[in-house]
ROPATI-986508 format. One record per atom (N, C-alpha, C, O): atom name; x, y, z. Coordinates in Angstrom, 3 decimals. Layout:
BEGIN
("CA"; (X; Y; Z))
...
# end
This chain:
BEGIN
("N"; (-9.326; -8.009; 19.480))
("CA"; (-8.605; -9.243; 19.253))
("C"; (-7.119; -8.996; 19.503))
("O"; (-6.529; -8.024; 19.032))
("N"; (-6.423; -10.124; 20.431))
("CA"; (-5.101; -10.094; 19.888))
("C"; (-4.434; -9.964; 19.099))
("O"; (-4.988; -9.743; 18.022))
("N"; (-3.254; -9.996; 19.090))
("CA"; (-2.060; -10.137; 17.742))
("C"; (-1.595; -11.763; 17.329))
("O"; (-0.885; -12.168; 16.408))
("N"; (-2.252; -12.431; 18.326))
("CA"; (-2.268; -13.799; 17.313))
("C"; (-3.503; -14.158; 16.827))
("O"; (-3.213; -15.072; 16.055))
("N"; (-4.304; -14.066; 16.801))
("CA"; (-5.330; -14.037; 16.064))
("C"; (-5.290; -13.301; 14.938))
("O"; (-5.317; -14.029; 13.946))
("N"; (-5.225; -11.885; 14.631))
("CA"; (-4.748; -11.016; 13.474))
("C"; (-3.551; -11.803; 12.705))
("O"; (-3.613; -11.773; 11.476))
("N"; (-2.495; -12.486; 13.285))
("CA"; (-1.419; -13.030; 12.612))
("C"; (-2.065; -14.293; 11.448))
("O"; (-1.934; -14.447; 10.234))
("N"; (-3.054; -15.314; 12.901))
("CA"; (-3.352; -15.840; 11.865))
("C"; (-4.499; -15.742; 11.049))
("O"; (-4.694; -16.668; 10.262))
("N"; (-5.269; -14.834; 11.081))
("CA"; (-6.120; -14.259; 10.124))
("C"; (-5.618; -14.174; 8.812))
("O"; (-6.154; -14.689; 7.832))
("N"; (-4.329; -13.356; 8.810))
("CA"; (-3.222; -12.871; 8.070))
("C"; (-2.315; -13.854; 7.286))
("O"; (-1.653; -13.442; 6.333))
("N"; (-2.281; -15.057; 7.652))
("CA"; (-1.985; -16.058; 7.212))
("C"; (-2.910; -16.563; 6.419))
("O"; (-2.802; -16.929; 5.249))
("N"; (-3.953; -16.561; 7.220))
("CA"; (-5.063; -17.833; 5.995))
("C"; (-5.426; -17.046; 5.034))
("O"; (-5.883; -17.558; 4.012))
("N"; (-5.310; -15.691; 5.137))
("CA"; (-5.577; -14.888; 3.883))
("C"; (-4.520; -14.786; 2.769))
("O"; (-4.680; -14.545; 1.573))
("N"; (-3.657; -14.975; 3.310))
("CA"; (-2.698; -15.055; 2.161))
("C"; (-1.987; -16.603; 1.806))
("O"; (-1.031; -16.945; 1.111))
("N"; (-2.579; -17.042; 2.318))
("CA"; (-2.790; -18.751; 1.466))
("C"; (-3.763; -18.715; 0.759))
("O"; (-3.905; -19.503; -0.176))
("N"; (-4.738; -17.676; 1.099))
("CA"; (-6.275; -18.273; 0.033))
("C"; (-5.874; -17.356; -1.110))
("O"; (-6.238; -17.711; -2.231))
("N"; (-4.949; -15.855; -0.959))
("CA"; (-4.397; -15.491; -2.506))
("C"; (-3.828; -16.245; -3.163))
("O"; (-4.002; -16.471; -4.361))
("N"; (-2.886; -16.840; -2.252))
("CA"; (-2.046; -17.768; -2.644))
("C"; (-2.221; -18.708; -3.628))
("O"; (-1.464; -18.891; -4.581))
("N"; (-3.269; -19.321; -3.371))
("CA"; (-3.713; -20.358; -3.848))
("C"; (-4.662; -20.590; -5.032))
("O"; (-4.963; -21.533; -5.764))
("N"; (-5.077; -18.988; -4.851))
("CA"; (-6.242; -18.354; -5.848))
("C"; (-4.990; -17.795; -7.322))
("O"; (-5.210; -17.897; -8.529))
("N"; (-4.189; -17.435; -6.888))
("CA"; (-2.874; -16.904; -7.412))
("C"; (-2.438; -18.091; -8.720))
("O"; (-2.336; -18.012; -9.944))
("N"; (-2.289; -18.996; -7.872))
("CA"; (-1.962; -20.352; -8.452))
("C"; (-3.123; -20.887; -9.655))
("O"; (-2.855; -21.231; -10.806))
("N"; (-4.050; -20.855; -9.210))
("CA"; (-5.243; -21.432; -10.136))
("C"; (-5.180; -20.592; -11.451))
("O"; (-5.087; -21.165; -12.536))
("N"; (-5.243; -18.877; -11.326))
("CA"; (-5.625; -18.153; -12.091))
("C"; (-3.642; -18.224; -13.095))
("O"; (-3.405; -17.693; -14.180))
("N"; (-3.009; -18.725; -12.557))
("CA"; (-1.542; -19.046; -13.051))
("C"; (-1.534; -20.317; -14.359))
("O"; (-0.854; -20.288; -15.384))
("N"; (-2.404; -21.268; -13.978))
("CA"; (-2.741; -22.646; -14.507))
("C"; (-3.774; -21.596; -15.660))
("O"; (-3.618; -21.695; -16.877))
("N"; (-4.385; -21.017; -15.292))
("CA"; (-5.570; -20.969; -16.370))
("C"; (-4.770; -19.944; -17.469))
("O"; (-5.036; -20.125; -18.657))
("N"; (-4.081; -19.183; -17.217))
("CA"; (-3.533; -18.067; -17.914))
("C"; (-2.465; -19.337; -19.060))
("O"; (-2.514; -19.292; -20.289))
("N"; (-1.673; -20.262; -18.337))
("CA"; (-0.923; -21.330; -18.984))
("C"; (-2.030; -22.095; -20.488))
("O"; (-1.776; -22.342; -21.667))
("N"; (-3.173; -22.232; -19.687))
("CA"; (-3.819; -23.111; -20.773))
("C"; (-4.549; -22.020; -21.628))
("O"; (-4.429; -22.275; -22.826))
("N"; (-5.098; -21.153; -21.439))
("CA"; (-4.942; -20.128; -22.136))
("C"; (-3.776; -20.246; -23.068))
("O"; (-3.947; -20.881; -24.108))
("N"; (-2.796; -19.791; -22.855))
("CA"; (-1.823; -19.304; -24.232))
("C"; (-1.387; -20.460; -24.616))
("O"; (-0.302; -20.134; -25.098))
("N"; (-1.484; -21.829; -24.769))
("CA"; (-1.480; -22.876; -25.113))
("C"; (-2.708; -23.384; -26.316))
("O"; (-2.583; -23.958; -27.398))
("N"; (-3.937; -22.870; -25.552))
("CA"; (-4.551; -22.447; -26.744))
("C"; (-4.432; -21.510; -27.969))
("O"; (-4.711; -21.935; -29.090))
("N"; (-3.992; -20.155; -27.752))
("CA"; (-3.448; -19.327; -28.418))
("C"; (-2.696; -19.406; -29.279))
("O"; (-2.688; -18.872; -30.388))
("N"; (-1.523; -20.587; -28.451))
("CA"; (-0.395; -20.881; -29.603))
("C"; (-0.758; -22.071; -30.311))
("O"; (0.208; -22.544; -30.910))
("N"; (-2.084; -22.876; -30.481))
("CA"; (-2.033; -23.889; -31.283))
("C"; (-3.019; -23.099; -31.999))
("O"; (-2.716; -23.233; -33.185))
("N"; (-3.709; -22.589; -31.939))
("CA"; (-5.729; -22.080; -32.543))
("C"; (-4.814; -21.135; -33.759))
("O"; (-3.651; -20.730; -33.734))
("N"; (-5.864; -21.005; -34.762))
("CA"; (-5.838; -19.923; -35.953))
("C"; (-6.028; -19.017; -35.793))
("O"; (-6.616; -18.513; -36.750))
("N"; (-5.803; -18.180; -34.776))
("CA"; (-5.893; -16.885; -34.251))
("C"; (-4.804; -16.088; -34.848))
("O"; (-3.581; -16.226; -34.846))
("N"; (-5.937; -14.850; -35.571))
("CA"; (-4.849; -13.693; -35.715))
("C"; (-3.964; -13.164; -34.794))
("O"; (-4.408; -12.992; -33.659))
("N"; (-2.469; -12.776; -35.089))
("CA"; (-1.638; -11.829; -34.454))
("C"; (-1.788; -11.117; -33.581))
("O"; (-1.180; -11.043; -32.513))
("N"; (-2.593; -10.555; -33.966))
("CA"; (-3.247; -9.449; -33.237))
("C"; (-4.169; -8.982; -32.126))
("O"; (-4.111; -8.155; -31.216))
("N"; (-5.350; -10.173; -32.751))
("CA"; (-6.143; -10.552; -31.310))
("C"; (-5.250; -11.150; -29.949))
("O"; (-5.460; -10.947; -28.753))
("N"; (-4.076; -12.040; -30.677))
("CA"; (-3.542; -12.713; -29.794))
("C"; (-2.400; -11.545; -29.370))
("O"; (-1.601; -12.018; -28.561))
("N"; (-2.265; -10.858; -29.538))
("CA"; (-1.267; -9.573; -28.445))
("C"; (-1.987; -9.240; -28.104))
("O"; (-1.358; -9.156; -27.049))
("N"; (-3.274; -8.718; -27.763))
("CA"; (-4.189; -8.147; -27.281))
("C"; (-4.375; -8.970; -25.748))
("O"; (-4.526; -8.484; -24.627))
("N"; (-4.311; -10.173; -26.113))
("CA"; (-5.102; -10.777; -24.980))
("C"; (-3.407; -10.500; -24.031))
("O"; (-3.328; -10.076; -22.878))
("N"; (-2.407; -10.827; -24.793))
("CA"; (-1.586; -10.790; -23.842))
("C"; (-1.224; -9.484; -22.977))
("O"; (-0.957; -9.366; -21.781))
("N"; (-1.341; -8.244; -24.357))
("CA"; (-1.121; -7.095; -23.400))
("C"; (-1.989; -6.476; -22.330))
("O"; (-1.799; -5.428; -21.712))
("N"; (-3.167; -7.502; -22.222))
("CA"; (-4.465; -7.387; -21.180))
("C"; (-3.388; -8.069; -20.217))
("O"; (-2.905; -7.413; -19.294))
("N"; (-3.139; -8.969; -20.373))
("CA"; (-2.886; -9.927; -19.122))
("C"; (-1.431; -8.846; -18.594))
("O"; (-1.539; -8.149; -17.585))
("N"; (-0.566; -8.853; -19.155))
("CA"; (0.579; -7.537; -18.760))
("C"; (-0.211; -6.574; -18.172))
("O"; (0.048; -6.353; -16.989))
("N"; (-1.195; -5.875; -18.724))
("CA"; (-1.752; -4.733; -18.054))
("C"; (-2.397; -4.851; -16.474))
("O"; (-2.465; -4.005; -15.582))
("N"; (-2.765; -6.028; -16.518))
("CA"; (-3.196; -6.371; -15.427))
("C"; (-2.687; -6.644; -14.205))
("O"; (-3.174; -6.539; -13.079))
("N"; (-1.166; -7.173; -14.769))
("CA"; (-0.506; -7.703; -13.596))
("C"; (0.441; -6.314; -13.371))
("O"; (0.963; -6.195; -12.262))
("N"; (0.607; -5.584; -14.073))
("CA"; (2.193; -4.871; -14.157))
("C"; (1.529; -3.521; -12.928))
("O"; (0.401; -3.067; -13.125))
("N"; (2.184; -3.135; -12.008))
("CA"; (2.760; -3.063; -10.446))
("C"; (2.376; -1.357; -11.199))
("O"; (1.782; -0.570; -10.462))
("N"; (2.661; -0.999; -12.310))
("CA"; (2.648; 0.197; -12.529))
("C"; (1.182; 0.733; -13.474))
("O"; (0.594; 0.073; -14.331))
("N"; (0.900; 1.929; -13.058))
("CA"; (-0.610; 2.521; -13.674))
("C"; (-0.394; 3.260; -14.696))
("O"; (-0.037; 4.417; -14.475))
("N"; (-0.600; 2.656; -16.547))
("CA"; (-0.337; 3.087; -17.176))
("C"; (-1.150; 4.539; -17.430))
("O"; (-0.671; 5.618; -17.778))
("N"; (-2.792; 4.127; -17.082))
("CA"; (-3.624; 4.998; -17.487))
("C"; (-4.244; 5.579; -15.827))
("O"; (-5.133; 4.910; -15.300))
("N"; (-3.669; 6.911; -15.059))
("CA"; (-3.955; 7.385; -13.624))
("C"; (-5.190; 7.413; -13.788))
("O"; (-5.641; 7.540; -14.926))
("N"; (-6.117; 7.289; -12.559))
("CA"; (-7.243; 7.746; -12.100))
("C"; (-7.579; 9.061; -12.574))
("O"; (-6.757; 9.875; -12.153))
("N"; (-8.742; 9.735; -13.504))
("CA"; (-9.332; 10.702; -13.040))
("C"; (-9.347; 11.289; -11.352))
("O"; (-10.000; 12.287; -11.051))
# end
């Protein structure tokens, strides 16, 4: 294949993160919206958040075996 074809391969793939990006952005919102109204302990509720930090954060707290 060419290099415009790969380009736009490369494009529609990163609109469909994009976009997938976005959804899972909305759900994380209504998520802690729940969190902050519900009777949820302290605790459970840092938990969920330091999942969601762990998940996103660029750096590997715990290396590969």
């Amino acid at each position: 294949m060419d290099t415009t074809v790969w380009l736009v391969v490369a494009a529609v793939a990163a609109l469909i993160m994009l976009a997938l990006a976005a959804v899972l952005l909305v759900r994380v919102f209504k998520a802690r919206k729940l969190l902050v109204d519900a009777g949820i302990p302290l605790r459970n509720k840092a938990l969920v958040w330091a999942a969601v930090v762990y998940t996103v954060s660029p750096v590997d707290l715990l290396p590969d075996p």
